[in-house]
C-alpha positions, 0 to 999 in steps of 0.5 A: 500500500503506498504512502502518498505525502502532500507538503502544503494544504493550498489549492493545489494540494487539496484537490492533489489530494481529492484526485489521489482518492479518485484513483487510489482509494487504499493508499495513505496520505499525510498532509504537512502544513504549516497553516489550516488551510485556507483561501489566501485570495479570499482575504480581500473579501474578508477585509472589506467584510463581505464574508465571516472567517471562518467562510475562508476555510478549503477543508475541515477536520471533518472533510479531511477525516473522510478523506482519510487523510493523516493531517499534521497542521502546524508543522512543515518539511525542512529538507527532501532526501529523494534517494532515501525517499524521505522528509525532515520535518521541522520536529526533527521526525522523518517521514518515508514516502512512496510519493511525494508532492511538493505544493509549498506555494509562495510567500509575499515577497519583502523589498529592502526597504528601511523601515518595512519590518516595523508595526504597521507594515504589512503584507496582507498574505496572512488572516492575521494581517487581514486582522490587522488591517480590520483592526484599523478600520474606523473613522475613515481610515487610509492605507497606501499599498506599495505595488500596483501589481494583481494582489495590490489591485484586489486589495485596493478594490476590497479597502476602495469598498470600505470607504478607505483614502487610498495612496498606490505606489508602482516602481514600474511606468504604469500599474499592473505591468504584468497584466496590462499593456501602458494604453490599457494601464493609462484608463485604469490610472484615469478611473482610480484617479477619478474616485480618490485614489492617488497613484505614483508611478515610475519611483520607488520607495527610500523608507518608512518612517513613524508619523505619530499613530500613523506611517510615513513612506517616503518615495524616491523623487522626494515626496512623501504619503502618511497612512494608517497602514501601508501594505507591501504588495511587491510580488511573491516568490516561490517556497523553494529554501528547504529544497537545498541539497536535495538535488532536485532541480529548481529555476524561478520555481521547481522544474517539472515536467508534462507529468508534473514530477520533479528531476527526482522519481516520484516526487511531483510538484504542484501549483505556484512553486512549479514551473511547468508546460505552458499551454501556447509552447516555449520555455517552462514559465511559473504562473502563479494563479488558482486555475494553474494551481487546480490544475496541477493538483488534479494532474500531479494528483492522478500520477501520484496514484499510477496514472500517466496523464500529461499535462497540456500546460498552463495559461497566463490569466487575471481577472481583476474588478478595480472599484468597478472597472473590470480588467481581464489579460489572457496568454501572450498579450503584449505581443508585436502583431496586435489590433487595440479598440480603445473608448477612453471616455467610458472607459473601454479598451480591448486588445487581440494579439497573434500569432499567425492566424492564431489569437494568442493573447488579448486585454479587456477593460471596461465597466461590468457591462462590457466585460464581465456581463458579457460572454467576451472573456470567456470567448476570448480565453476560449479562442486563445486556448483552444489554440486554432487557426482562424483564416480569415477570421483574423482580418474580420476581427482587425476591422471589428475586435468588438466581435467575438461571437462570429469566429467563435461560433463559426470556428467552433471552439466551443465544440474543440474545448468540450473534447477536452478533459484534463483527467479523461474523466468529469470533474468531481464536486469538492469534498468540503462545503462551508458549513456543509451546505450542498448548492442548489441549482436553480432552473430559471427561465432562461435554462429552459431557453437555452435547452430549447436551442438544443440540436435534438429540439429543431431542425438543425440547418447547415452551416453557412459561411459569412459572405467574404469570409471563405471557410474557417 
């Protein structure tokens, strides 16, 4: 009977762990974390007061028990020895395995800054530092966030909906420089800006100095912003320091391969620490969001327990409401070969980028309307995952990048993604549920219309194409 064990009790090894029981219903599994586990991007939710704590948790003693599942909470590795197929915890115990995972995630990362280690100063990675910030929310209190990158946009929307006077800070030219491209930046500065929040761009921070009950950040050109709390937002690295002398090779994160295992046999590596296949082809990339983690989870998973399943890789994606004004990028979007539609007096700005004759990336932004209420993001994610070559539906779309829905349907994309399953398998329902509650789905009207579209419901018509477009 194998003895499978799961550093980390994140995304990734959670659903490693469901999928680990998919498919071996004897074997043993440990859990080591450090943590109980939780959701690290359900914090801002948790801040602007939107959910309970306890609404945070992604597994229970209760759900892991039914799992079968040995969880050892409050404890971590400190060192791998892959020829004794062995892990040191930091209790000096040992723990043999027959395979082993490696889902550590990432930490915040800390910039030489002095000042950054005093009270006041914090990260918001931990529930202790949402705590804290709740803490200081009364009258009307303000924070000022270094790093205007995708976590200290979510963070910003979430204190942006309490009512908080906000000061962003990004060393780079413009915010969100891994996300969007400087047009699509420049109407997301114009709208934060419009609501109160003061941005600084291009400058970095010389220090953090104590201003009575309140903080003073001092920036590299001279200026400076006082704040209740200032929050550091500078990216994240991969857990990766226990790893030394293991001889399993790292690089930005650990290297994997398509199966998800490490340079050592039988040690696999899952969500932010791995860097892995990406999904639209070039060097091993590291892409450190929750479908990626998920993903990996559900693969490394299923290999842990004797399957051989590749992976077909991973594929860059943000999603970020910011007070209102939503902002999506998918794959490669700051390519040459590009067409960009921008409105910026609503604001509106979307960006296709190619390949070829293959979308390999794009932007969206605008209000929900126009984003997020529409079926777009998901046509567009769609078009660059499934990876096909669209003809002439290029030229169509450089002359109406508003128009997704034409090449989408007539390319059949749809059809392409339902062919894939990422187990050979259907998903299967999460074993916890906050509180035990069950969804209920409800059939709504418009359930029923959509079923009525059904081939099995009407004649199905033979597909004609678009006059001028030739086949597809």
């Amino acid at each position: 009977m194998a003895h499978h064990v799961i550093l980390g009790a994140g995304v990734a090894g959670l659903n490693a762990i469901e999928t680990l029981r998919q498919f071996d219903a004897e074997g043993e599994i440990t859990l080591i974390s450090a943590e109980s586990p939780y959701s690290r991007m359900a914090l801002p939710y948790f801040v602007a007061g939107s959910i309970p704590a306890e609404q945070l948790a992604t597994a229970s003693e209760e759900s892991l028990q039914r799992l079968r599942v040995e969880a050892r909470i409050g404890t971590r590795a400190v060192a791998i020895d892959p020829a004794r197929r062995a892990v040191r915890l930091d209790s000096g115990a040992e723990l043999a395995y027959d395979t082993l995972l490696i889902a550590t995630g990432s930490c915040a990362a800390r910039p030489a800054i002095p000042g950054i280690d005093s009270a006041g100063v914090l990260n918001l990675w931990t529930l202790a530092d949402a705590e804290e910030v709740r803490q200081r929310a009364s009258g009307r209190p303000s924070a000022t966030i270094i790093g205007a990158g995708f976590i200290g946009l979510i963070l910003l929307n979430a204190l942006h909906k309490g009512g908080w006077r906000l000061a962003l800070i990004e060393q780079e030219g413009h915010i969100l420089p891994k996300m969007l491209d400087r047009a699509g930046a420049v109407c997301v500065e114009r709208w934060l800006r419009d609501r109160g929040v003061e941005i600084h761009t291009g400058c970095s921070v010389a220090g953090i100095e104590r201003a009575g009950r309140k903080k003073r950040v001092v920036l590299s050109a001279g200026q400076s912003l006082t704040s209740h709390v200032v929050v550091v937002s500078t990216g994240v690295r991969p857990n990766l320091d226990f790893l030394a002398g293991s001889g399993i090779q790292t690089d930005r994160g650990v290297l994997v391969d398509e199966f998800l295992e490490t340079s050592a046999p039988g040690v696999f590596a899952a969500g932010d620490v791995a860097q892995g296949p990406d999904l639209l082809g070039g060097e091993r990339t590291v892409h450190a969001i929750q479908p990626t983690a998920v993903d990996h989870g559900r693969i490394a998973g299923a290999n842990m327990a004797g399957r051989r399943i590749a992976y077909p890789g991973s594929l860059a994606m943000n999603v970020v409401d910011v007070a209102g004004l939503h902002c999506m990028s998918f794959g490669r979007w700051d390519g040459e070969d590009s067409i960009a539609l921008c409105d910026p007096a609503r604001p509106v700005y979307r960006k296709l980028v190619w390949e070829d004759d293959r979308l390999v990336g794009g932007i969206l932004i605008g209000p929900a309307e126009e984003t997020t209420m529409l079926p777009d993001g998901g046509m567009l994610k769609g078009l660059v995952q499934s990876r096909l070559a669209l003809g002439m539906w290029k030229d169509y779309l450089h002359k109406r990048p508003w128009d997704l829905r034409r090449p989408y349907v007539a390319s059949r994309v749809a059809e392409r993604l339902l062919e894939w399953k990422l187990l050979g398998l259907p998903a299967q329902p999460r074993e916890f549920r906050f509180r035990g509650v069950q969804p209920k789905p409800a059939v709504s009207e418009f359930h029923r219309m959509l079923c009525a579209t059904r081939p099995e419901n009407f004649d199905v018509l033979p597909r004609t194409p678009t006059p001028g477009m030739g086949k597809t």
